[in-house]
SERO-4910 file (N, C-alpha, C, O; in steps of 0.05 Angstrom, whole numbers):
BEGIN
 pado doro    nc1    nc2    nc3   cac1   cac2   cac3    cc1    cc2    cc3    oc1    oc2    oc3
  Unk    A   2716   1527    378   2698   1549    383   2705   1562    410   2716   1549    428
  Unk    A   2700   1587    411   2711   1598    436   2692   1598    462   2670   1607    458
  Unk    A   2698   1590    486   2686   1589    507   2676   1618    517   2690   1638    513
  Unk    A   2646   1620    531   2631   1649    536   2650   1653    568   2657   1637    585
  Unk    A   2651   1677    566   2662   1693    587   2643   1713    599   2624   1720    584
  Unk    A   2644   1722    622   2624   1738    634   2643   1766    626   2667   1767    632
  Unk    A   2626   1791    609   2641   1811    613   2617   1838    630   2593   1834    637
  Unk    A   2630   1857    630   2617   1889    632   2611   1899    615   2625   1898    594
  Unk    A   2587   1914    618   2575   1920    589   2579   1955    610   2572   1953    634
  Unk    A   2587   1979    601   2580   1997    611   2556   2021    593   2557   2030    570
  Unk    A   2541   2025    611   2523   2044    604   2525   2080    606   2533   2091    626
  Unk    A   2516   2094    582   2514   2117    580   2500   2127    608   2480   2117    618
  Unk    A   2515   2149    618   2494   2164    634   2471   2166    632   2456   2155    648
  Unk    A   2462   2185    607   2443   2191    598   2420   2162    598   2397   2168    591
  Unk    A   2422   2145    603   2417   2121    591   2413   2104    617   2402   2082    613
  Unk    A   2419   2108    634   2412   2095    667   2385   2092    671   2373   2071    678
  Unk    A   2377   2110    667   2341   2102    667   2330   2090    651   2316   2072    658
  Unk    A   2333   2094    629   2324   2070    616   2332   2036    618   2316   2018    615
  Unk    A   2359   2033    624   2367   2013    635   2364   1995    652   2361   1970    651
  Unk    A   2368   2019    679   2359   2016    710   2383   2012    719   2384   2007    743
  Unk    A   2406   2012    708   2430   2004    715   2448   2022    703   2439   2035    684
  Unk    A   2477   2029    712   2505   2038    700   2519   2017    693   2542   2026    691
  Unk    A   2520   1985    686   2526   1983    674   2510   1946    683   2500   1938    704
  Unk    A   2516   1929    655   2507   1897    665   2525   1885    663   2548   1893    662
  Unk    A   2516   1860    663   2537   1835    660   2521   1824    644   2497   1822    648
  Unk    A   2536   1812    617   2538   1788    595   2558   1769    590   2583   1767    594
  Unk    A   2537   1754    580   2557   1724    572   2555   1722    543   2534   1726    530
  Unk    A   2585   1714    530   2582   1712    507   2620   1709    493   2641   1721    500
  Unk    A   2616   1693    477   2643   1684    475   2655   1705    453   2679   1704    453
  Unk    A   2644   1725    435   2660   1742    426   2641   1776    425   2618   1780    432
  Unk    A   2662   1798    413   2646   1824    417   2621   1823    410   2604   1831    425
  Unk    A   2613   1812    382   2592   1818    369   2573   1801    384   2549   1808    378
  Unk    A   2574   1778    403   2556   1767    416   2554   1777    436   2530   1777    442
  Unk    A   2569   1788    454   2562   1803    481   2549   1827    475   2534   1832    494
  Unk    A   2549   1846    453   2530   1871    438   2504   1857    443   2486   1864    460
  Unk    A   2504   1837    424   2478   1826    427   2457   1821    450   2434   1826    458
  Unk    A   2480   1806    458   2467   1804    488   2456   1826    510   2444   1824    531
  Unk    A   2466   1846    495   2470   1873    512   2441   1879    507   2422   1883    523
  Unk    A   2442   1881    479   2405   1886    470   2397   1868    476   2377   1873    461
  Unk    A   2391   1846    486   2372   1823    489   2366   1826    520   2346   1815    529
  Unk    A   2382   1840    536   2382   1842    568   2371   1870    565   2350   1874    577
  Unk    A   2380   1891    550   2362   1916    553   2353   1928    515   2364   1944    500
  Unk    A   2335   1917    513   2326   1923    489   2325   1949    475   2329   1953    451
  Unk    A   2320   1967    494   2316   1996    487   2340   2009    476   2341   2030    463
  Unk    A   2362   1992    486   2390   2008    483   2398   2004    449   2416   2014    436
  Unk    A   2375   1981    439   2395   1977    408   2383   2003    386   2394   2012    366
  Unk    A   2350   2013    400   2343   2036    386   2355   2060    397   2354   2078    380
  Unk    A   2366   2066    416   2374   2085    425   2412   2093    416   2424   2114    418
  Unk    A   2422   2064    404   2448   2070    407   2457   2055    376   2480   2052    366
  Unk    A   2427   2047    365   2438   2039    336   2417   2060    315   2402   2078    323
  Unk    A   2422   2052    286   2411   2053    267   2396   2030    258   2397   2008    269
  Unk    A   2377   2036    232   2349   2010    231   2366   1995    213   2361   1971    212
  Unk    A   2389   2005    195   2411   1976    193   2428   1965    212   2451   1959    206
  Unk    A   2421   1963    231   2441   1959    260   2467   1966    267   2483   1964    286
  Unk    A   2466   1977    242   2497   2006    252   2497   2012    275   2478   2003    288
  Unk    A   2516   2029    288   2516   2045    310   2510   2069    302   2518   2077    281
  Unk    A   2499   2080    313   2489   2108    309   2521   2129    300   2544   2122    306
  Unk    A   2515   2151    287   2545   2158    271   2553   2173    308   2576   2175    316
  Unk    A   2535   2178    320   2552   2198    353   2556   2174    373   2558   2178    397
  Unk    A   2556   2154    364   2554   2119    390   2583   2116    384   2591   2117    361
  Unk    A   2598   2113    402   2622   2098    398   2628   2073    419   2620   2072    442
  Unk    A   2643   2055    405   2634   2032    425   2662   2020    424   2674   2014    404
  Unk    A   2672   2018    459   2699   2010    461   2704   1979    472   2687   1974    490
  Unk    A   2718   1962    468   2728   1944    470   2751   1945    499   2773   1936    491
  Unk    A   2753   1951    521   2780   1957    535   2772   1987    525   2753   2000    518
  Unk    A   2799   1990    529   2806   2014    507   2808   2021    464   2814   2038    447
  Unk    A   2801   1997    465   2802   1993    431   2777   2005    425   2756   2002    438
  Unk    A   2782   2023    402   2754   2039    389   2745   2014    368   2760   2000    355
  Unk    A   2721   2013    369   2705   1979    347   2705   1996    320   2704   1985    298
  Unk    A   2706   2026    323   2709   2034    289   2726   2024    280   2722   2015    257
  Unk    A   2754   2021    293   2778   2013    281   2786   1982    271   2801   1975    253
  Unk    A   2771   1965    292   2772   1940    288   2760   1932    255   2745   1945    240
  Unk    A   2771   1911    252   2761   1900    229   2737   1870    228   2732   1854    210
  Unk    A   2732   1872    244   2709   1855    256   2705   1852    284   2725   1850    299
  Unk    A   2679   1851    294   2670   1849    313   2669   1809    330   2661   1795    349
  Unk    A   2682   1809    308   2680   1777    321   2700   1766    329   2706   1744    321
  Unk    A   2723   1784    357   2733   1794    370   2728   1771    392   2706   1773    403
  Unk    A   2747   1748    403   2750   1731    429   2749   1747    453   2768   1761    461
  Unk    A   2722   1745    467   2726   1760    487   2746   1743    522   2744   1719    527
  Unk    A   2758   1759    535   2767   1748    556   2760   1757    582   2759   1782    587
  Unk    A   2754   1735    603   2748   1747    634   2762   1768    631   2784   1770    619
  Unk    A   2746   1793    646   2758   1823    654   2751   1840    632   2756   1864    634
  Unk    A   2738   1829    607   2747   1849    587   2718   1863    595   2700   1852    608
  Unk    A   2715   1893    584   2695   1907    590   2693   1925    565   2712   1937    553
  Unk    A   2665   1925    558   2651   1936    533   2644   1961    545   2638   1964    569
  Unk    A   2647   1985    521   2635   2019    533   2620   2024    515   2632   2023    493
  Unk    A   2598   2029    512   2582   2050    493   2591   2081    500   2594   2084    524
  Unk    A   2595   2101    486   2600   2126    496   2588   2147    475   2591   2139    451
  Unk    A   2578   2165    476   2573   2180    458   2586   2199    451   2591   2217    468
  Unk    A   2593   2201    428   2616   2219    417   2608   2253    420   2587   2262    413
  Unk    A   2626   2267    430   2623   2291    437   2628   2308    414   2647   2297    402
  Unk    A   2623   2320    405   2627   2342    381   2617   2371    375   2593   2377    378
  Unk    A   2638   2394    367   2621   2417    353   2631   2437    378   2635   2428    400
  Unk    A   2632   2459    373   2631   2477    403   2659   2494    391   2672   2486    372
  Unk    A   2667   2518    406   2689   2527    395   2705   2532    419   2696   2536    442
  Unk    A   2727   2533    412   2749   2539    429   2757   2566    437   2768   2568    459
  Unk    A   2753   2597    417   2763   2619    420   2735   2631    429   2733   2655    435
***
């Protein structure tokens, strides 16, 4: 079983107040447990950044490092000292000309 690591959880701008923070610290030995943890330290953030099947909301994108979690094939991902989780919300729509 994998040993829990302390990671960074970073927070949306928009989302600091509700928080009270730009970003926390969790413990948890893989991605899908440090998520968790993320909602269990700030609750508000799983309605604000999921769906009521605990999806991520379709504009939430949620990075690993630099790894997009759309792309991953499971969230049950070994986390390591240093690694740092991003929620970000996806930007879209607007024109260029």
């Amino acid at each position: 079983m994998a040993k829990s690591v302390s990671v960074d959880v970073l927070i949306p701008s928009m989302l600091h107040a509700i928080v009270g923070s730009k970003k926390l610290r969790v413990e948890a030995a893989t991605l899908a447990g440090a998520i968790e943890a993320t909602f269990l330290a700030a609750p508000a953030l799983r309605f604000h950044l999921c769906e009521d099947n605990g999806k991520f909301r379709p504009h939430v994108l949620c990075f690993l490092n630099e790894n997009n979690t759309r792309e991953m094939k499971s969230l049950l991902v070994e986390l390591k000292e240093g690694d740092e989780i991003a929620f970000v919300p996806a930007i879209s729509g607007g024109s260029t000309s």
